[in-house]
C-alpha positions in Angstrom: 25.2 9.4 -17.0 21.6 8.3 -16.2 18.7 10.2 -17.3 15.0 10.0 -16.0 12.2 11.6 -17.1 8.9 12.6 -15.2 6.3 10.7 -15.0 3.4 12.5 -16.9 0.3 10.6 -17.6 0.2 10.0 -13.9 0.9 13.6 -13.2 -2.1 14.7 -16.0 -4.8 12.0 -14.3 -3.9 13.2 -10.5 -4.3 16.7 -11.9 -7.4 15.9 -13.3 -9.0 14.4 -10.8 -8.5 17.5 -8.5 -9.0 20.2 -10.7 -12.6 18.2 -11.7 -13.3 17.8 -7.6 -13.5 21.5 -7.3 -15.5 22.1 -10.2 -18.0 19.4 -8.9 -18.2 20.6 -5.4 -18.7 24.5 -6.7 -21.0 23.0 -9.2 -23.4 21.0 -6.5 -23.0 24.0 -4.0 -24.6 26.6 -6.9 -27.4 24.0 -7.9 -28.6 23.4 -4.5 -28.6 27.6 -3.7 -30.6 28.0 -7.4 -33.0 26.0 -6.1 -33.4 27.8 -2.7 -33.5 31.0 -4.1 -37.3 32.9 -5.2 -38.3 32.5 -8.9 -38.3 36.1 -9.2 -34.7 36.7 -7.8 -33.0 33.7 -9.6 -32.0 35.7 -12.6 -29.5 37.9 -10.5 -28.6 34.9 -8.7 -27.3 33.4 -11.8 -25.5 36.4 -13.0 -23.4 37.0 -9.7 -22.3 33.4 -9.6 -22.3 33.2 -13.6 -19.4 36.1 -12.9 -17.8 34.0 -9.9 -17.9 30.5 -12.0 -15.8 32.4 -14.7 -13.4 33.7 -11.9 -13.3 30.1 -11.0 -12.9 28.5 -14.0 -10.0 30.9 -15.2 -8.0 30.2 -12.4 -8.3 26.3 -12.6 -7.6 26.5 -15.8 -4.6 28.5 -15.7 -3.4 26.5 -12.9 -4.0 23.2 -15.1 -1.9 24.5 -18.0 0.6 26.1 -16.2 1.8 22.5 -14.1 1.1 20.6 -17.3 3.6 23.1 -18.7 6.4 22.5 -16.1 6.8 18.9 -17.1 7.5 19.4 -21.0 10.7 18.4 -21.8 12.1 18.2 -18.0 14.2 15.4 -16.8 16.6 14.5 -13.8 19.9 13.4 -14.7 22.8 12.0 -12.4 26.2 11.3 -13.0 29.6 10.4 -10.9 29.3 13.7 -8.5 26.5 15.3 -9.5 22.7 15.8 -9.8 20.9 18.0 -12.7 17.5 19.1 -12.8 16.2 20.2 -16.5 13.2 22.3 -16.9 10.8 22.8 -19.6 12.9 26.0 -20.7 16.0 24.3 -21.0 17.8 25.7 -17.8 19.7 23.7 -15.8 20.3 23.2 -11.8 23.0 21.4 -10.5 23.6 20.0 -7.0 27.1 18.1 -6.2 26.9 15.4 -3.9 30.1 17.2 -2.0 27.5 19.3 -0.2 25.1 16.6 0.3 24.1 15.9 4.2 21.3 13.1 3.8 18.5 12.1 1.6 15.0 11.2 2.5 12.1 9.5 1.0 8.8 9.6 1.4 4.9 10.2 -0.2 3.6 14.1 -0.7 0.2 14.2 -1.8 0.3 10.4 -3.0 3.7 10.9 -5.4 6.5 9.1 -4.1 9.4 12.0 -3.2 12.7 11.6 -2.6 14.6 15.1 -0.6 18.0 15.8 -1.2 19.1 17.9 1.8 22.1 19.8 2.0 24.6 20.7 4.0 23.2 24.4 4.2 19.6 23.0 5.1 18.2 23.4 1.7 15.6 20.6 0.4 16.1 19.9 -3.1 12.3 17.8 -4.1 12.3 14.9 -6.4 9.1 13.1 -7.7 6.6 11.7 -9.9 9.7 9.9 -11.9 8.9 7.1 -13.6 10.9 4.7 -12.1 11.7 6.2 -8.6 12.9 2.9 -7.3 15.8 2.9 -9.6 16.7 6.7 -9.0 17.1 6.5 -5.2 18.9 3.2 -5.9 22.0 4.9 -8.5 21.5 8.1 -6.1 22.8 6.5 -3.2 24.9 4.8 -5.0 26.8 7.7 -6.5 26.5 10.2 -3.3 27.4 7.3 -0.9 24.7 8.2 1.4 21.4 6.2 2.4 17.7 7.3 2.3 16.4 7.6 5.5 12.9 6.4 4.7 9.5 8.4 6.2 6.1 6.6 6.2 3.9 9.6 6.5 1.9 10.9 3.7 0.8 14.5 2.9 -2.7 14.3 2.1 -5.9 16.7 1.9 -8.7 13.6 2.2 -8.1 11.6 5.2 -9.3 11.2 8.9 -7.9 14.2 9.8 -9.7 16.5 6.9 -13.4 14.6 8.8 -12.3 15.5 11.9 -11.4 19.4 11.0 -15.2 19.4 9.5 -17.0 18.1 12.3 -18.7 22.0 12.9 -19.8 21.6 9.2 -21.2 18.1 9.9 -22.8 19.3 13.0 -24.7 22.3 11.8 -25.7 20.0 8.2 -27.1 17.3 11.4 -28.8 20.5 13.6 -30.4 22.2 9.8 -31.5 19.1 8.9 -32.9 17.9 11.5 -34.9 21.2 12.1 -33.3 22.1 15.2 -31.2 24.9 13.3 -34.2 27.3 12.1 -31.8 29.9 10.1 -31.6 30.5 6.3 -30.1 27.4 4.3 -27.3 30.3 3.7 -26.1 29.8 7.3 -25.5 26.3 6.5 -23.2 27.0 3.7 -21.5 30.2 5.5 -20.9 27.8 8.1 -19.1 24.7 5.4 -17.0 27.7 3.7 -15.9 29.3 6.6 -14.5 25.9 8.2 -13.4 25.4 4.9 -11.2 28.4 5.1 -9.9 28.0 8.1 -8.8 24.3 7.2 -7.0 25.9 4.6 -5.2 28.2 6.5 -4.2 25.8 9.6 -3.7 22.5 7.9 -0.5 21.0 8.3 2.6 22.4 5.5 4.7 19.8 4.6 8.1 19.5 5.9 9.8 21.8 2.9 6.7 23.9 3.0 5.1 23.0 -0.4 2.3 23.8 -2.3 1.5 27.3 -0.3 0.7 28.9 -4.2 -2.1 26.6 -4.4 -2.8 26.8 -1.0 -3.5 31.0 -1.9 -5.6 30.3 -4.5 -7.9 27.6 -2.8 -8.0 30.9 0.0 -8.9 33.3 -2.1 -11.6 31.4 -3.7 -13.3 30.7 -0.5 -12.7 34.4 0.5 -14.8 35.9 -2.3 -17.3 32.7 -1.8 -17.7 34.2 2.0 -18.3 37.6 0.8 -20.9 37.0 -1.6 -22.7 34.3 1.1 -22.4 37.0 4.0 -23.4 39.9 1.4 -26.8 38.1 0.4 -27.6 36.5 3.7 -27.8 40.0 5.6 -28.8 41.5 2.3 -26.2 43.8 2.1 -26.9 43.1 -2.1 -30.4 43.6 -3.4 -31.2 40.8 -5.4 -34.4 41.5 -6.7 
């Protein structure tokens, strides 16, 4: 029997990198409002977005912990006929090579995956191991099947993500330029809103992962579009 373990340092840094992304992009967006906002009407500025930061905050970090979690103590073994998946908790899912129908490789979110697809059309997900390229090599040696290999990468930041924000780009060009004469607000109603919607109609992935974050990133820029609407048609009295 052959056992591998998840790759976790490389897991930690990726994780990392994104959950510190969000933080610096909320972060910029709340320093550049500050300093748009009246002297006299920054105080209640700062204590509506000191209440949305915590919001913020608690659900990144509960996010972080909670994949960090997932990795302790799981591992991928694979023996004569079958394949196990271990947990954190200790429990245990096996899938016998009987009711394999093919296996596929390719990259999700830069992690190299490799899809165990059954017979039933169920995808069974297996990456961030740390030696991939010996896994799919004893896997097809024991099931008898070969990978069928996809170049295709799902990824937030590439050219498609610049060409989804070209109405945020174009209304940043028209503000700045002076040809847009509304309140800076506009300008960031416009960035979250297109935000939102490239949440909501980017591509899934072929076994449809990802949609919890997906919620989360959505409700974020929900609230973030209420409070922007609410204090640019001053629906909230800020001073």
């Amino acid at each position: 029997m052959s056992v591998f373990k998840y790759d976790s340092p490389v897991f930690k840094k990726k994780l990392l990198i994104r959950t510190g992304l969000v933080l610096s992009v909320f972060v910029i967006f709340i320093g550049v409002s500050f300093v748009q906002v009246e002297l006299d009407k920054r105080s209640a500025f700062l204590s509506m977005y000191l209440l949305l930061s915590g919001v913020l905050i608690l659900l990144l970090l509960k996010n972080y912990r909670r994949q960090l979690k997932v990795l302790e103590g799981a591992k991928v073994e694979l023996d004569s006929s079958s394949l196990k998946q271990w947990n954190a908790k200790g429990q245990c899912m096996e899938f016998e090579f009987r009711d394999l129908e093919s296996i596929e490789k390719d990259r999700f979110r830069g992690y190299e995956r490799i899809l165990l697809i059954s017979k039933q059309g169920t995808y069974i997900p297996i990456l961030n191991l740390e030696n991939m390229d010996q896994f799919l090599s004893e896997l097809e040696k024991k099931s008898g099947k070969k990978a069928k290999i996809f170049e295709e990468d799902t990824k937030v930041l590439s050219w498609k993500t610049l060409i989804a924000f070209i109405p945020s780009i174009g209304a940043a060009i028209a503000f700045g330029s002076g040809y847009w004469k509304e309140k800076q607000d506009a300008l960031f109603i416009v960035f979250v809103a297109n935000a939102l919607l490239f949440f909501i109609y980017f591509p899934k992935d072929r076994m449809d992962t990802g949609y919890s974050a997906r919620r989360r990133y959505i409700f974020i820029l929900v609230v973030l579009l209420v409070v922007l609407l609410a204090r640019y048609f001053e629906w909230i009295n800020f001073g």
